[in-house]
Structures are given as structure tokens and as C-alpha cells.
C-alpha positions in Angstrom: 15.6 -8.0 -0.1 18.9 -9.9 0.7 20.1 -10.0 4.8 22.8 -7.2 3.6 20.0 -5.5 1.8 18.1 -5.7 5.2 20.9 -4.5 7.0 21.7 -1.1 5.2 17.9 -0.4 5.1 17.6 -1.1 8.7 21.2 1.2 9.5 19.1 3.8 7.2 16.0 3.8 9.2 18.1 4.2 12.2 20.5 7.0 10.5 16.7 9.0 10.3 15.1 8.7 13.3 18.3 9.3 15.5 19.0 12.9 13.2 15.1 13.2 14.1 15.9 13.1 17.5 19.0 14.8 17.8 18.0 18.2 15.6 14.5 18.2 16.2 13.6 18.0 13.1 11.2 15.6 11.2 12.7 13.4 8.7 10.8 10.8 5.9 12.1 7.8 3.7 11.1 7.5 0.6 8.0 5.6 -0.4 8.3 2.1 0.9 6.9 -1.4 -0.3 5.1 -3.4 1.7 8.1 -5.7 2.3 10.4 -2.9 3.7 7.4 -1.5 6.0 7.2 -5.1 7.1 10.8 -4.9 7.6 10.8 -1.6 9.9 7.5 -3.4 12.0 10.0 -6.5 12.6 12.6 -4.1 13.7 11.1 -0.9 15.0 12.1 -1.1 18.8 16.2 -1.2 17.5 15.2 1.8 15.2 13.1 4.4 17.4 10.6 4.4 20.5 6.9 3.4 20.0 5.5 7.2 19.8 8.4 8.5 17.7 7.4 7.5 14.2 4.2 7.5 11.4 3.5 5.6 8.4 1.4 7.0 5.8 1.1 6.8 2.2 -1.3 9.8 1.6 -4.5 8.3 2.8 -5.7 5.3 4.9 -4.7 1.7 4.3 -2.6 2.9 1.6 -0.1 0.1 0.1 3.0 2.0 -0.4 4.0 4.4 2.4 6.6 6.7 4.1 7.9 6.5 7.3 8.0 10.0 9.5 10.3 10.4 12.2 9.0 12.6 15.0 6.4 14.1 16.9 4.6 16.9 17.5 5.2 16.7 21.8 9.3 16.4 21.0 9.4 19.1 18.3 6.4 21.8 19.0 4.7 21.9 16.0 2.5 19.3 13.5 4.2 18.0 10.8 3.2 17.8 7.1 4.1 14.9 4.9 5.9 16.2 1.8 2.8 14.2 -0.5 0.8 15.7 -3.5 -1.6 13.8 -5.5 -1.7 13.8 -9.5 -4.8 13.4 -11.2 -4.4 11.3 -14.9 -7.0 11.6 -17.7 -7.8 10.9 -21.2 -7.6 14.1 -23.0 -10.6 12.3 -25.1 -11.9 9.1 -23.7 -13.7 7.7 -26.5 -10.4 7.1 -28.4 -8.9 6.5 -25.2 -7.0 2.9 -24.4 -8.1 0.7 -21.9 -5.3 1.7 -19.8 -4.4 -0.3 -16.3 -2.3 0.4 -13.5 0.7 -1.1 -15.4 0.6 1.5 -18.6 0.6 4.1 -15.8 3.4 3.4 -13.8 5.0 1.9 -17.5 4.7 5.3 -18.7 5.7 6.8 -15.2 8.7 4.9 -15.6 9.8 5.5 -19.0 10.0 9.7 -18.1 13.3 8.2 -16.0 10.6 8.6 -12.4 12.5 5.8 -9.5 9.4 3.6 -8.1 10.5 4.7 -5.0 9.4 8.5 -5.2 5.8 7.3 -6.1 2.9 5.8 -3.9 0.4 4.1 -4.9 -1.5 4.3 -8.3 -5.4 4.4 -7.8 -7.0 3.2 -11.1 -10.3 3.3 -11.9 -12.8 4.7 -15.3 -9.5 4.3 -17.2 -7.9 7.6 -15.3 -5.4 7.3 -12.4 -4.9 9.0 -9.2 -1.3 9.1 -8.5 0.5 9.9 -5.0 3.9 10.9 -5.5 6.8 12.8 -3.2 5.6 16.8 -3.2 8.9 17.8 -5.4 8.0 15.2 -8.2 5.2 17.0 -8.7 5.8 19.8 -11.3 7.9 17.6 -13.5 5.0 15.0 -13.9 2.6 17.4 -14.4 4.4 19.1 -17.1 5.8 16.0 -18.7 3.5 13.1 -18.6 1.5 13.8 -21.8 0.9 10.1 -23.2 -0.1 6.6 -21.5 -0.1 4.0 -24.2 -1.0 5.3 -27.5 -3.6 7.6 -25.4 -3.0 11.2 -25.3 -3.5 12.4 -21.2 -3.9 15.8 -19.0 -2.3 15.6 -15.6 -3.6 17.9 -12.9 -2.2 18.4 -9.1 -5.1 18.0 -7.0 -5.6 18.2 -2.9 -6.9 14.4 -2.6 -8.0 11.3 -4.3 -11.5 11.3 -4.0 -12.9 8.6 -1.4 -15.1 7.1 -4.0 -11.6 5.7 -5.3 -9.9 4.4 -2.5 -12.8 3.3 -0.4 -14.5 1.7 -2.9 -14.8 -2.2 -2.3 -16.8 -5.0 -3.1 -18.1 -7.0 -0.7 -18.0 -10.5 -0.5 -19.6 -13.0 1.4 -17.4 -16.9 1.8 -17.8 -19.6 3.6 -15.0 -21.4 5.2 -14.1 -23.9 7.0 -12.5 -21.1 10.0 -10.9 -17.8 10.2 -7.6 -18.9 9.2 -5.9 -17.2 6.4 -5.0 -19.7 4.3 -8.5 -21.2 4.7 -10.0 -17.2 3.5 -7.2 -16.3 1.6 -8.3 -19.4 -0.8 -11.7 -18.5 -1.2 -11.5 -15.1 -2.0 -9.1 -15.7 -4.8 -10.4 -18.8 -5.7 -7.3 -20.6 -4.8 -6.6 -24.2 -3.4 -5.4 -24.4 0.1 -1.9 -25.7 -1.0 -1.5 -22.3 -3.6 -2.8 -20.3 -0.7 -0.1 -22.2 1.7 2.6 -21.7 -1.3 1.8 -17.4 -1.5 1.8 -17.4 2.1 5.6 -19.8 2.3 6.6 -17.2 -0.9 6.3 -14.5 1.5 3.9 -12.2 -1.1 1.0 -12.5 1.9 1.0 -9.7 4.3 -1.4 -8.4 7.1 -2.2 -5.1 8.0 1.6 -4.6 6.2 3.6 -7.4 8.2 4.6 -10.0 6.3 2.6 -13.6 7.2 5.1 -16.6 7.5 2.0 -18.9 8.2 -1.4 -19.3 7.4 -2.3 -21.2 10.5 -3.7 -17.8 12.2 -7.0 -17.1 12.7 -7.8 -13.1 10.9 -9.3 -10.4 13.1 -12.5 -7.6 12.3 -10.4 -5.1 10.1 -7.5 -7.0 9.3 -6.1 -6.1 5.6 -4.6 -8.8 3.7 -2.5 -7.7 0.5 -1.6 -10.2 -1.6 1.6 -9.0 -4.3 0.1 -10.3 -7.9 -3.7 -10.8 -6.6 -4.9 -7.2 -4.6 -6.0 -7.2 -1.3 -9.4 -7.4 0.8 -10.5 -6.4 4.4 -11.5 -9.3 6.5 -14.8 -8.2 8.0 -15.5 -11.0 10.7 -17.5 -14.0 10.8 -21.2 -13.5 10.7 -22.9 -16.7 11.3 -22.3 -20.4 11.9 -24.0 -22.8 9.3 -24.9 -26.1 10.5 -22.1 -27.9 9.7 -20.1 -25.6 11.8 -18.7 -23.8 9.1 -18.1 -19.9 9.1 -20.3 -17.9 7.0 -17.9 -14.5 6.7 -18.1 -11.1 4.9 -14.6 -9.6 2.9 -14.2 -6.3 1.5 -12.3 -6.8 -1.8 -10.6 -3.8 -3.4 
């Protein structure tokens, strides 16, 4: 985003939460990228008070999100994100493609669907769990009928299962510290200078602020996305070999 870009986002964040506060009503963005969530972090004491406000994306440590505005002790009742989850599956899947996040969201796309009116895209056994805004809904439902050359069903369902978006592999690296270029390298086998150059590229973020440097150390149950890699939870140091290096477990997604 360009510093005008910034700007108008910003004036929009603020243009929500103050017609939150003055009609006591809730009001929601769009879903965000991890860049503009970074961008209300940076800026979120000019845009609304600390307890005023929720990010979600339809379940935990979700990459894309919305922003709420409000809360349940100004307005007098619990609010309900407007999110429904879509279910994608080969109609037959021993013909089926091998079909990846990009043919779903290519195929997403081409029905005319904005990126910004869907969350993330869980992929996994060559279906897809899609979150999307509650009104998109019906109109995916009854119109996504092919991804790739593959024929598909779409379904409306409660939740993505927790199989999908817990699932992670764990890793175990050993570093030199808890730095993040220093673990950022190892779990994407990467060279300290291409770690340094994602970082200075600004496509590294923690727990969905943007880094600016590697030079900090990572906490237990920080999440580091990484735009064109995926993203892992840092699960802390667990020993100290010898030579005084760190001997630490990740949770890769």
C-alpha cells in the first residue's frame, strides 16, 4: 500500500469505529490482508480505544481477517460476525485434479468474487474450506461448479473442521538464538542474508505486525507468516547443546 493508500484506509478505519460509537451499532471491514491488519496495529490508538474493537477471520490464528468495531458492555448485546464457511469437493475424486489453493481462489476469481469478500482458503485432500462474507454465500454455493478441469460440489457448512486448521507439523531446528532471521532461515531452509532480504521486503510478519528487523529474539506462541513461504508457530527453545546453540521446536502449517 502507498502512504495515500495508507491514509484513506486509516480515515476508513476511523470513519467505522466512530459510526460504531456514535449509533451503537457494530460495524466490520471487509476481510483484510495481513499488511492492512498490520496497518490498523500501527495505528489503532488514532482509530479507537483498546477494548473497542476484534479481529477475527472465522477461527484462530486465521491469516486474513475482519475488524469489528464494538462491544458488547457499550452496546448490550454479543455481536456475530457476518462469516459463513463453504465447503469445496470433487464431485468424483479419482478424476479429480490435483487442485491447490491457487486454482481455488483462480476459480473464485474468475465468477467476478473481489479478494476482499473472502478469507482464507484452507486446502487440504484436494478439497477446500473457504471463509467468505455471510452474503457471498448463496452465490458461491450455487455458482462455483468447476476448479480446473475438475467438476466440484459446494456446501455451506457451520465450521472448518479443526483437523484442517490445526493441523501442523512439528519441527525441531537448531539455531544459533531465538532471533528471527536466525529461525526464520532454518525453517525455510534459507540463508541468513534471504531471511534478512524477506524481512527488509516487508513479507515477514509476527503474530500479524509487520517485522522491520530480524534482530528480535521470538517468544512461546509467536506466529510468523511469511507471504510466498506459509507460516509456523515458534514453540520456544528446549535445550542448550553444548556449543551453546538453541535446540527449538516450530509448528509449521
Amino acid at each position: 500500500m502507498s502512504v495515500n493508500e495508507d491514509d484513506f484506509f486509516i480515515k476508513r478505519l476511523k470513519d467505522l469505529a466512530n459510526t460504531a460509537w456514535n449509533k451503537n451499532v457494530y460495524t466490520f471491514t471487509d476481510f483484510l490482508n495481513m499488511a492492512q491488519i498490520s496497518l490498523f496495529y500501527n495505528n489503532k490508538k488514532d482509530i479507537c480505544s483498546e477494548d473497542f474493537y476484534k479481529v477475527y477471520g472465522g477461527y484462530d490464528n486465521s491469516e486474513r481477517a475482519m475488524i469489528m468495531f464494538g462491544n458488547e458492555d457499550a452496546f448490550g448485546y454479543a455481536p456475530s460476525f457476518p462469516i459463513s464457511f463453504i465447503h469445496i469437493k470433487p464431485l468424483n475424486k479419482k478424476f479429480a485434479d490435483e487442485l491447490t489453493h491457487r486454482d481455488f481462489l483462480g476459480a473464485l476469481i474468475n465468477l467476478g468474487i473481489k479478494r476482499e469478500v473472502l478469507g482464507d482458503i484452507v486446502v487440504g485432500d484436494n478439497e477446500a474450506f473457504i471463509v467468505c462474507l455471510e452474503e457471498m454465500a448463496p452465490f458461491i454455493e450455487r455458482n462455483l461448479t468447476r476448479v480446473k478441469h475438475t467438476s466440484v460440489n459446494c456446501e455451506v457448512i457451520d465450521n472448518i473442521p479443526k483437523i484442517y486448521v490445526d493441523k501442523v507439523t512439528e519441527m525441531l531446528i537448531n539455531v544459533a538464538s531465538e532471533r528471527l532471521d536466525a529461525v526464520l532461515g532454518e525453517v525455510f531452509k534459507l540463508s541468513r542474508n534471504a531471511a534478512k532480504e524477506l524481512i527488509g521486503a516487508g513479507k515477514v510478519y509476527i503474530n500479524s505486525r509487520q517485522c522491520v528487523t530480524g534482530k528480535g529474539a521470538l517468544k512461546e506462541g509467536d506466529i510468523v507468516s511469511v507471504r510466498g513461504y506459509g507460516r509456523f508457530v515458534f514453540e520456544g527453545v528446549k535445550s542448550i547443546s553444548r556449543k551453546g546453540r538453541c535446540n527449538a521446536k516450530v509448528g509449521v502449517w
